[in-house]
TITI-916389 format. One record per residue: z, x, y of N, C-alpha, C, O, CB in turn; residue in one letter. Coordinates in pm, whole numbers, plus 50000, padded with zeros to 5 digits. Glycine has a CB too. Example, Ala and Ser with C-alpha at 12.3 -4.5 7.8 and 13.67 -1.06 7.14 Angstrom:
// TITI-916389
507805131949431507805123049550507805132049670508465142449668509055113149553a/507085128549775507145136749894507875129050003508045134150114505725140849940s/
END
This chain:
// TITI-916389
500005008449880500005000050000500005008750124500225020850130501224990550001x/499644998250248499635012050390501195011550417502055002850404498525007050582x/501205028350471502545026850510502755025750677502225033750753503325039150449x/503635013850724503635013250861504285020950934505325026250894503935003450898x/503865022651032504605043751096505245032651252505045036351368502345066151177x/505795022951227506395019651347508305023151357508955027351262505975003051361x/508915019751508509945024851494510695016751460510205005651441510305030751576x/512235018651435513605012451347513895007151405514085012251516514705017951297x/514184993251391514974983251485516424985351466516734980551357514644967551455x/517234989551514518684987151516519304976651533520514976351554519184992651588x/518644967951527519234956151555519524942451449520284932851441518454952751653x/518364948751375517254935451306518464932651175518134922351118515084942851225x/519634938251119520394934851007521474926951108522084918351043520954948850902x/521784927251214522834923951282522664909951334523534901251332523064933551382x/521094908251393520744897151427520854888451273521464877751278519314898551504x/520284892951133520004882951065521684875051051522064863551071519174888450925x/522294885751014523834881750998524304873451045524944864850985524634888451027x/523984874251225524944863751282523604845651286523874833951315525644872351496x/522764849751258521534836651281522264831651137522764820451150519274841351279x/522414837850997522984833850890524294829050885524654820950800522874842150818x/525314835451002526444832651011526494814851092527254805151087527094846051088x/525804816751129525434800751238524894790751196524694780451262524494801351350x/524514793351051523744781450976522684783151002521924779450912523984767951001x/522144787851098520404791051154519284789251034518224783151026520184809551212x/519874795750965518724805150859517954797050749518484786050732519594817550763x/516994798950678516344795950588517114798550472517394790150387515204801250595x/517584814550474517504823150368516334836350357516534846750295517344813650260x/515294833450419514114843550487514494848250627514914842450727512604835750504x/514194859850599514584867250752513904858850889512784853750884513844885050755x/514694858450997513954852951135514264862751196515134871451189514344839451212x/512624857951320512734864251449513844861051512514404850451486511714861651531x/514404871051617515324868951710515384858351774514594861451863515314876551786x/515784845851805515044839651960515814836052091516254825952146514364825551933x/515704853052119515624855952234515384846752355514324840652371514884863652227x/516324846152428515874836352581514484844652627513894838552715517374837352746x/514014853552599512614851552645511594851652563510494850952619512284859752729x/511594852452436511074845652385510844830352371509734825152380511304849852326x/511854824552352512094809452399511394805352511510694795252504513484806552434x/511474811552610511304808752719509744809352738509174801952819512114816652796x/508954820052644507844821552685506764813352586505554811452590507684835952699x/507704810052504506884798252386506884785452470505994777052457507864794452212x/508104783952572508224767552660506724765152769505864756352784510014767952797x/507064779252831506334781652958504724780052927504094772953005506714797253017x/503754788252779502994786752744502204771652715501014768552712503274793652679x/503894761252689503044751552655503584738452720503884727452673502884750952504x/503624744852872504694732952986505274726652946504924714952962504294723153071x/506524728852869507584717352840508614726852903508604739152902507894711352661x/509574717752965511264721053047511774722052873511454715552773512324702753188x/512694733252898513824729052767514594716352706514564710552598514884735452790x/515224714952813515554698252784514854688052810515394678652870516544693552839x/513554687452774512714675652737512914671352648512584678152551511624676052730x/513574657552618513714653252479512514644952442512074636452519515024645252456x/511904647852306510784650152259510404634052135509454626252132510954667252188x/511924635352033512204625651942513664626651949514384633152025511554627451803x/514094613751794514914613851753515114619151602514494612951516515154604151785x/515784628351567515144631351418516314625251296517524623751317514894651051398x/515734622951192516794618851127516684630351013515634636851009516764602851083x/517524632550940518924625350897519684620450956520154609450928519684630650848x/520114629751084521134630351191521074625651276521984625251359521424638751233x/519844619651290519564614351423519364622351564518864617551666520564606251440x/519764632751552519734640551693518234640351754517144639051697520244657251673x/518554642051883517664643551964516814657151968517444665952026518254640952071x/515624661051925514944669951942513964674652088512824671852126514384667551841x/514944682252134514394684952267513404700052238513494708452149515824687052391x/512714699052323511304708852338512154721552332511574729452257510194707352502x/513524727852390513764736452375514494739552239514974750752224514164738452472x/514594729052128514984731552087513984735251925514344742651833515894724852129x/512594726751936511754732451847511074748251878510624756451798510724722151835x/511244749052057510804762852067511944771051991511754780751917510594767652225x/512704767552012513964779151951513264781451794512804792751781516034770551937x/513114772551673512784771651571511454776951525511004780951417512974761351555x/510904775051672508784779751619509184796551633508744805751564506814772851799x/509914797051717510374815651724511254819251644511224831551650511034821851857x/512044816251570512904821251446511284821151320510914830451248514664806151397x/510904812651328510024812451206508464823551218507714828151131509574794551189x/508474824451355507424834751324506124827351432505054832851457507014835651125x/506434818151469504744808751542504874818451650505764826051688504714787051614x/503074814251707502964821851782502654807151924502394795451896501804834551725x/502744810952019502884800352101501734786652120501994776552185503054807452220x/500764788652066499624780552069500064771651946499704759951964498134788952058x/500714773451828501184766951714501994754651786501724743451745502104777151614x/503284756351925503664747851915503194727451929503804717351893504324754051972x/501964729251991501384713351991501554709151845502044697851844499614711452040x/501414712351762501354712151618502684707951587503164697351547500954725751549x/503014716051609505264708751557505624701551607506364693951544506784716051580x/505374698651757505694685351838504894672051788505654662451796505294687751997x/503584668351739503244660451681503294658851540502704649851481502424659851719x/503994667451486504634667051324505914659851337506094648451295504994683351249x/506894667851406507864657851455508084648851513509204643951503508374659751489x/507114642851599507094628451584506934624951490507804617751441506414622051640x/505644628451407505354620751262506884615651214507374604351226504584632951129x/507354625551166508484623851061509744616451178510704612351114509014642350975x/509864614551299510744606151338510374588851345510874579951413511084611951462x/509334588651251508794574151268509314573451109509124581551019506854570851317x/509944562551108510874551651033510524551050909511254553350813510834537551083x/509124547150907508294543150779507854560350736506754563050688506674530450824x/508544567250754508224577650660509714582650619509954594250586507214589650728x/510594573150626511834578150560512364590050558512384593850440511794576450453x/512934600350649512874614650663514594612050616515274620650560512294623050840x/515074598550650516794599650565516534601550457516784612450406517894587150555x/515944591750390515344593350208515434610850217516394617850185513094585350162x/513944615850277513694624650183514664638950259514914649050194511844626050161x/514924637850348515614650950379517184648350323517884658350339515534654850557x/517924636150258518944640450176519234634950038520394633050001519984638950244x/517754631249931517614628449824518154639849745518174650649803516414624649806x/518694639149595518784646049493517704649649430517784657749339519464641249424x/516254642949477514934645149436514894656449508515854660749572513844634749459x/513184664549497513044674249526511944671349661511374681349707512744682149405x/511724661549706511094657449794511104666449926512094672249971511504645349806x/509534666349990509644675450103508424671050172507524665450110509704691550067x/508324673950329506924671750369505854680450365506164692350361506904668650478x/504454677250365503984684550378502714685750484502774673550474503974686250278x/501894687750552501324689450638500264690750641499894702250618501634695050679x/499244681250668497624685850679496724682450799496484671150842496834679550564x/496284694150844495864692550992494404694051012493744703550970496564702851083x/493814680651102492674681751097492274685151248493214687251324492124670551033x/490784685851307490584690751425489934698051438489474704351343491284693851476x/489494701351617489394715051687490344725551641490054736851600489624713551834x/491954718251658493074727651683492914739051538493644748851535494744717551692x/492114737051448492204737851290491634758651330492274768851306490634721951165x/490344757051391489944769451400490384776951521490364789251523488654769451389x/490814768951631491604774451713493354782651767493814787651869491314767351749x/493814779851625494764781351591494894792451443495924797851405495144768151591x/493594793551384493464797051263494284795751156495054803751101493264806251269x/493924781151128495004773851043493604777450882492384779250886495514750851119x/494374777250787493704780250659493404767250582494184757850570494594789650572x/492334768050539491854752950458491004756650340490694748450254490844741650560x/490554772150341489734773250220490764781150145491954777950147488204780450237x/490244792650071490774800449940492464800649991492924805050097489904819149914x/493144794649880494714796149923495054790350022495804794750109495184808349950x/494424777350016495064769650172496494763450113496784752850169493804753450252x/497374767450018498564755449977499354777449988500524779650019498374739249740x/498634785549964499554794849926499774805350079499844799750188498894803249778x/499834817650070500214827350182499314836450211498504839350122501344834450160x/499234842750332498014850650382497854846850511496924853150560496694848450306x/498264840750572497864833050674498994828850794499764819750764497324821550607x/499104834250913500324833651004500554814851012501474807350981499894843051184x/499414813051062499784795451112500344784851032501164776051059498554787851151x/499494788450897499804779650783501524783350731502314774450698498524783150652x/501744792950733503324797250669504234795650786505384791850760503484814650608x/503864798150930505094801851028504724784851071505434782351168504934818351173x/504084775551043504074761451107504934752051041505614743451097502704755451107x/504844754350916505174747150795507014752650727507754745550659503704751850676x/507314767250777508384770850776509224762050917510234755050913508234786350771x/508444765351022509334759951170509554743751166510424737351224508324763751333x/508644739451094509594723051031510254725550945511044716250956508854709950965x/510674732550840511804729650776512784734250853513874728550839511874734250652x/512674747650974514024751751026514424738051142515574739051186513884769151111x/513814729051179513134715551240514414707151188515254701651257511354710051169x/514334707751066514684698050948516134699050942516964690150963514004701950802x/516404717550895517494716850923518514717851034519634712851041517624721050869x/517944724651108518954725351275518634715551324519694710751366518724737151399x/517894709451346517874698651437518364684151383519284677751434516484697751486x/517504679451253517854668851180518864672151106519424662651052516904663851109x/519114678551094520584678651005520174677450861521104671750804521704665051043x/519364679750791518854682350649519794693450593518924698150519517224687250646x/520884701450568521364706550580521534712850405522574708550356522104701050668x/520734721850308520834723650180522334725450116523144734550128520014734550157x/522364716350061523904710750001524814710050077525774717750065524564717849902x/524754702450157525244692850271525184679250287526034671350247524744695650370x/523884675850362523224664750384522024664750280521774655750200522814663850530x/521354676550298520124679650150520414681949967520334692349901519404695750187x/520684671049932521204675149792520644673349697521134668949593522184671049756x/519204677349718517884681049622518634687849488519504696549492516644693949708x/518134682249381518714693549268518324705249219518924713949157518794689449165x/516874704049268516114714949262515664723249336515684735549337515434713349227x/515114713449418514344710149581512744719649475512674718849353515474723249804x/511784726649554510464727849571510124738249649510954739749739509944717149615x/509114747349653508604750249782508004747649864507174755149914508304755449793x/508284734449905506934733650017508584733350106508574735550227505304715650022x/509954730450032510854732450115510874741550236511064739250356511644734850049x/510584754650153510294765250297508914758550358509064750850453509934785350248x/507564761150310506604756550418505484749950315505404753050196505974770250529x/504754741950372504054737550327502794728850443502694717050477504854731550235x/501944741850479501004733450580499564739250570499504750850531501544734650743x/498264732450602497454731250521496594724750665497064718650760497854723250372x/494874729750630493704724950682492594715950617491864721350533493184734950718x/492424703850646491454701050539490324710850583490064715450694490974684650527x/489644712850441488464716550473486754712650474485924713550384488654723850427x/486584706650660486014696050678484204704050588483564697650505486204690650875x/483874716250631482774719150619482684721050426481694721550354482504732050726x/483624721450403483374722050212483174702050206482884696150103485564731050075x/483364696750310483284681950253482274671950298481854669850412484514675450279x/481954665950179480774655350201481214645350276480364640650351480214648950078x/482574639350283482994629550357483654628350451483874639150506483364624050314x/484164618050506485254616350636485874622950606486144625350488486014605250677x/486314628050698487734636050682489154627150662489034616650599487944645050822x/490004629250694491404623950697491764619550808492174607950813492344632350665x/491724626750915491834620251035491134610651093491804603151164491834626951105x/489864608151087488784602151067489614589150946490664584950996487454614251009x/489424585450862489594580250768491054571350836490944559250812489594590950642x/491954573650890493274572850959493064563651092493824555051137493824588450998x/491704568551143491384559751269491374568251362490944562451462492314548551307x/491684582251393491344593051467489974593551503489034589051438491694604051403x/489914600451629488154602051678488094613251609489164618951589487564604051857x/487004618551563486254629951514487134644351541487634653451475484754630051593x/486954639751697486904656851793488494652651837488794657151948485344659751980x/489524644951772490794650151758491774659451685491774659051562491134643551750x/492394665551733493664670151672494244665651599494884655851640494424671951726x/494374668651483495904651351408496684663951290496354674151230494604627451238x/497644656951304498834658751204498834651051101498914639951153500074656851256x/498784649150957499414645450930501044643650804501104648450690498634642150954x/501464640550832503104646350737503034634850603503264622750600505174642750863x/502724642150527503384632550365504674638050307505234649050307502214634150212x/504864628750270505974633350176506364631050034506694620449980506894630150224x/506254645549973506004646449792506894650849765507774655349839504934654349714x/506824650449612507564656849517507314667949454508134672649374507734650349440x/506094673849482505874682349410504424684749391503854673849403506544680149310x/503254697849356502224697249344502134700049173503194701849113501594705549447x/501074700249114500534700448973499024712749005498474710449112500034680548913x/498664719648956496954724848925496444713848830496954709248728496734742348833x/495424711248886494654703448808493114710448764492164709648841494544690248888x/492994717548625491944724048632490734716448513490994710248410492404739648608x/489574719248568488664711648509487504719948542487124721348658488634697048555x/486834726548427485874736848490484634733948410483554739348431486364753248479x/484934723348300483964716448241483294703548217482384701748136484114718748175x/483684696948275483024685348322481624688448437481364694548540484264676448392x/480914678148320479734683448468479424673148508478234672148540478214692048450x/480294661148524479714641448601481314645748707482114655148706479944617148417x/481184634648780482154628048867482884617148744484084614848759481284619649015x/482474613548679483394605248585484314614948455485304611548390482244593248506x/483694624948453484664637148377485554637448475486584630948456484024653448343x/485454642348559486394648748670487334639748708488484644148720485704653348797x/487124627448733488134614248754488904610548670490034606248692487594602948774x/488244612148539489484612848423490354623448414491584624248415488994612748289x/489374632348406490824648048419491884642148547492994639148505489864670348504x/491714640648663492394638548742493404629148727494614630048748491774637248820x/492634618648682493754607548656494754612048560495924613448597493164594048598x/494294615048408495294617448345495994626348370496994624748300495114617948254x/496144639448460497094646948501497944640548625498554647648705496474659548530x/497934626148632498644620948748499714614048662500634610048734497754610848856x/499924610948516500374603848432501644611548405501494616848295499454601048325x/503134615348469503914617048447505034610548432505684606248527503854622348483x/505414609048292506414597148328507614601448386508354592548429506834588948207x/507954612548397509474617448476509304610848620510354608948682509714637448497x/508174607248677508274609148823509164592848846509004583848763506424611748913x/509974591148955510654581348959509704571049110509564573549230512394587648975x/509334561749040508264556349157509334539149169510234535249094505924554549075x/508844533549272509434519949272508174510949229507034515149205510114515649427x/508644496649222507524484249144507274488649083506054489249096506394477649179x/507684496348960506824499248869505914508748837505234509048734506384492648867x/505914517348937504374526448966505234543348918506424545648896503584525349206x/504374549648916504294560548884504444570649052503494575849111502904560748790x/505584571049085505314572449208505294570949338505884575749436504954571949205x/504314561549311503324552449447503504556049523503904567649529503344539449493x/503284545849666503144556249790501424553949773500674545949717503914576049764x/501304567149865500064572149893499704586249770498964594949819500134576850066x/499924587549697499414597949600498774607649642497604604849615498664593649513x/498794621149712497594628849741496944638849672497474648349614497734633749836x/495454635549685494914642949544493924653449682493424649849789493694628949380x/493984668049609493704674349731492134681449607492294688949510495344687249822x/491324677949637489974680549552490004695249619490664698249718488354668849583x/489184703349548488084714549585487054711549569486694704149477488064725849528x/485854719649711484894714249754483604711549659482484707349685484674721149856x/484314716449520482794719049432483174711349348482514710349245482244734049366x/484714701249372484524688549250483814679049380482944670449364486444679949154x/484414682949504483754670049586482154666549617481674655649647484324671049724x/481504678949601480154682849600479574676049460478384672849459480034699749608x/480274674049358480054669449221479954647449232479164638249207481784677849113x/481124649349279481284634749270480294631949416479754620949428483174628849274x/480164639149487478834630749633477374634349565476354628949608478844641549851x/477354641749481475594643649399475744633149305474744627149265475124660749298x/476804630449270476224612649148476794601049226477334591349172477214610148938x/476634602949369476754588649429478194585049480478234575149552476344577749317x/479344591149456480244584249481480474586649655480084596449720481364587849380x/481254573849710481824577049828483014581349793483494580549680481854567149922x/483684587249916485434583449921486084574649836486994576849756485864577350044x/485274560349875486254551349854486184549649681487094546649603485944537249949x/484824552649657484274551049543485454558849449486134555149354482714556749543x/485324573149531486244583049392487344581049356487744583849243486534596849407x/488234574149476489464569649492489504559549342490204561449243489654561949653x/488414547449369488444540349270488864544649129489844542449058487404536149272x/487294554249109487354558049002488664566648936488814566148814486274563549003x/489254571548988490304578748931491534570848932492394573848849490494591148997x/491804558449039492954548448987492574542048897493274538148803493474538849072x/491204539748914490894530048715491544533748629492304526348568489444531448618x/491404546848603491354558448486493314562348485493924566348386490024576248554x/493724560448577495154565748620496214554648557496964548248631495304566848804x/496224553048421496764540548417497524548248253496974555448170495444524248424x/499144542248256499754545748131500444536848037501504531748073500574554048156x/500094535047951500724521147832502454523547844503224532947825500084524347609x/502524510747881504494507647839504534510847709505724513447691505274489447850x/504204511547649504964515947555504764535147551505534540747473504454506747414x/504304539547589504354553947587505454563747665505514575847685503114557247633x/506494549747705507594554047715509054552747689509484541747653507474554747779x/509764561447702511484562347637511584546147664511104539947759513024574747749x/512424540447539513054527747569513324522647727512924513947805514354528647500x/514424535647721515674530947851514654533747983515034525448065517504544147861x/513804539648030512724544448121512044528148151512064521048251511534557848036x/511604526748047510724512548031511584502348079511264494648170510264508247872x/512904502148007513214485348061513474489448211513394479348280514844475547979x/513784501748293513944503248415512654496048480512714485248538514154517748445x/511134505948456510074501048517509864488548533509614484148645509194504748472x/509934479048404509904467248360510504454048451510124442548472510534469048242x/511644462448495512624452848582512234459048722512224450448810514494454048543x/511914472048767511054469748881510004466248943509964462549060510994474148910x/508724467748841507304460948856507394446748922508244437848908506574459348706x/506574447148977506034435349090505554423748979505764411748995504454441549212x/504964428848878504844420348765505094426748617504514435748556503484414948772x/506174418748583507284422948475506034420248344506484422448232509104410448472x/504974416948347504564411848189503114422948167502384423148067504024390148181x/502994430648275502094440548281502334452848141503424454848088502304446848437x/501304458348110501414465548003501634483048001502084492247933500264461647941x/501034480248115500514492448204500984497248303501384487948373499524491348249x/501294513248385501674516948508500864519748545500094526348475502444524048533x/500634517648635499714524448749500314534948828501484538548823499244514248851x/499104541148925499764554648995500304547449131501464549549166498474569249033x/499584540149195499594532849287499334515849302498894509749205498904539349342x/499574510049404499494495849374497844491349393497264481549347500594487249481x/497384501049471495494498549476495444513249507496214521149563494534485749625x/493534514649417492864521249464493074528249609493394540149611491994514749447x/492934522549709493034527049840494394535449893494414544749974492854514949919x/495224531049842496314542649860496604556049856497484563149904496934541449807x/495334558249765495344577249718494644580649862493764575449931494044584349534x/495424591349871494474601149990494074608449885494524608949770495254611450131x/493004614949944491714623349888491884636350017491674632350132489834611849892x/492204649150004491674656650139490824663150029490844660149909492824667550259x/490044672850091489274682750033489974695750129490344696950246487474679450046x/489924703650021490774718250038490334726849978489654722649885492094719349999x/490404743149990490044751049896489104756349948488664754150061489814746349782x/488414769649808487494777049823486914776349689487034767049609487874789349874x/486184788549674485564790349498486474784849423487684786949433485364806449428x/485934777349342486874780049201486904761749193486684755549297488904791349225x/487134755749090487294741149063488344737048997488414729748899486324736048996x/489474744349079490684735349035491334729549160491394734549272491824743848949x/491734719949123491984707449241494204705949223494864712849146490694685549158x/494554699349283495924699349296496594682949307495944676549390496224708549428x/497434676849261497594669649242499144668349357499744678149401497344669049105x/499414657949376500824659349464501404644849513501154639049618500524668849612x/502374640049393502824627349423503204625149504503024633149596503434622749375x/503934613749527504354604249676505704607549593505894605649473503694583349722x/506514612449679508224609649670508654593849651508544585049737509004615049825x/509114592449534509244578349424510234567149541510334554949540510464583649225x/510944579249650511354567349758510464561749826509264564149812512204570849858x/511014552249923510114545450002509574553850112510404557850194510704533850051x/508514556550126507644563250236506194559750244505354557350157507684577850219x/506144560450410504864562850412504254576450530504794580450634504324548050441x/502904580950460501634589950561501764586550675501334575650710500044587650539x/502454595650772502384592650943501674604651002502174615950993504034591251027x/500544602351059499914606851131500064603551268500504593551326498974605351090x/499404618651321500014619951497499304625751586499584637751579501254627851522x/498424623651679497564636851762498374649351803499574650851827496934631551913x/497704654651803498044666051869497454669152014496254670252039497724675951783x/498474670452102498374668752234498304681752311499474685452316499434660952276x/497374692552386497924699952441498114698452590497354691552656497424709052405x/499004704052635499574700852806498454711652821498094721252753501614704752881x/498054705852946497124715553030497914722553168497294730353241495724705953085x/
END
């Protein structure tokens, strides 16, 4: 590896200590944040410090502008990132995405982040090869500065208020570009009701991702079955009955999506096809599992789970680079929903 010939911080074990001593911390080292640093992440993107911004829950507290700058600079953003966290956090202070649920479930539930836009290349946010993994400042330091979001501000607090049993990684970060030019279709934001040439956020919230690999199928109806049946877990704890439910997000690569738009399918079409196919016999599960589902289903005499309650519920993004494995990523089995948000920059 190169070796870096820069000088010794004297400082940098002392700072982590006391940011760790304060609850601050991840558990991953942070930047300092320095009143001028702070100051120069505010100034960059005209917000006063005490602008209060939302309300965040768990805790309810008020998230003021100086106080996500504090967090985009412990995590590493660089000042153009912050429009991005301010319309994430709104996302997640809107109701119908349950941020009490998921920021203090025993599930492993977490949000995760997919941003469409201008802001996408202007920011150099990652959407092809390794857009879910690391390499990439915006995607890791955006997606880290909401969870430090989560916990200093909302009070998500890991075995505290957060009493995940496992929890996940998208815990630390989890943020992501669709990738509009690998895709035949609308995008997400688009699809949401966004104009084209907007900015958008938007925050789901899962349980967890799966690889979904399929390198031999050569129809869109191979590929919809592989997909579906790797959505068929019965551990996942869904309400009515479902596997899940929610919004399900199935994040394709561009060369299954290139597959299913050469034999005709739309969006809406593929969506179809893979909730057809996404379907699991009551009886293929534990007794005691079953009479649970049984007594939550919307209709008790059904035979079958589904992933979702319709077709239309699955998001579809397209993501990725070479290679044809696609990713699977349930809806946290609580009640939530996909909140999307522009992204605004102050001029």
């Amino acid at each position: 590896m190169k070796i870096w010939q820069g000088v010794h911080d004297a400082t940098y074990e002392r700072v982590q200590a006391e940011l760790a001593a304060a609850y601050l911390s991840d558990g991953l080292p942070l930047v300092a944040p320095t009143m001028e640093r702070v100051a120069a992440m505010l100034a960059a993107n005209r917000y006063a410090a005490d602008e209060e911004l939302s309300m965040l829950p768990p805790g309810f507290e008020t998230a003021t502008a100086g106080d996500i700058a504090i967090c985009a600079v412990m995590a590493g953003c660089k000042p153009e990132y912050m429009p991005v966290l301010v319309a994430a956090v709104d996302a997640l202070s809107d109701m119908s995405f349950n941020l009490v649920g998921i920021g203090t479930t025993t599930g492993s539930a977490a949000p995760i982040y997919i941003v469409n836009g201008p802001i996408v290349d202007r920011i150099g946010l990652n959407a092809k090869n390794n857009a879910l993994g690391g390499g990439h400042r915006a995607n890791a330091t955006i997606g880290r500065a909401m969870t430090l979001i989560l916990q200093n501000i909302g009070g998500a607090i890991p075995g505290e208020t957060d009493m995940a049993t496992l929890g996940q990684p998208a815990k630390y970060s989890c943020c992501f570009a669709e990738n509009i030019t690998g895709s035949p279709w609308v995008p997400l934001h688009v699809e949401r009701g966004f104009a084209a040439d907007a900015s958008v956020v938007t925050a789901v919230g899962i349980s967890g991702t799966g690889e979904v690999n399929d390198s031999d199928s050569q129809d869109a109806a191979g590929l919809a079955q592989t997909f579906a049946q790797s959505m068929l877990m019965a551990g996942i704890s869904g309400g009515a009955g479902l596997l899940g439910g929610g919004e399900p997000l199935c994040i394709l690569p561009p060369e299954w999506a290139a597959m299913f738009h050469r034999d005709g399918y739309t969006k809406a079409q593929t969506k179809a096809a893979i909730w057809e196919n996404a379907i699991l016999p009551i009886e293929k599960l534990p007794p005691a599992l079953r009479k649970h589902r049984m007594a939550a289903a919307s209709d008790p005499s059904a035979n079958v789970i589904r992933v979702a309650e319709k077709a239309d519920d699955l998001m579809i993004v397209v993501a990725g680079g070479v290679g044809r494995k696609a990713a699977y990523a349930p809806t946290w089995g609580g009640t939530t929903k996909a909140i999307s948000r522009e992204i605004k920059i102050r001029q």
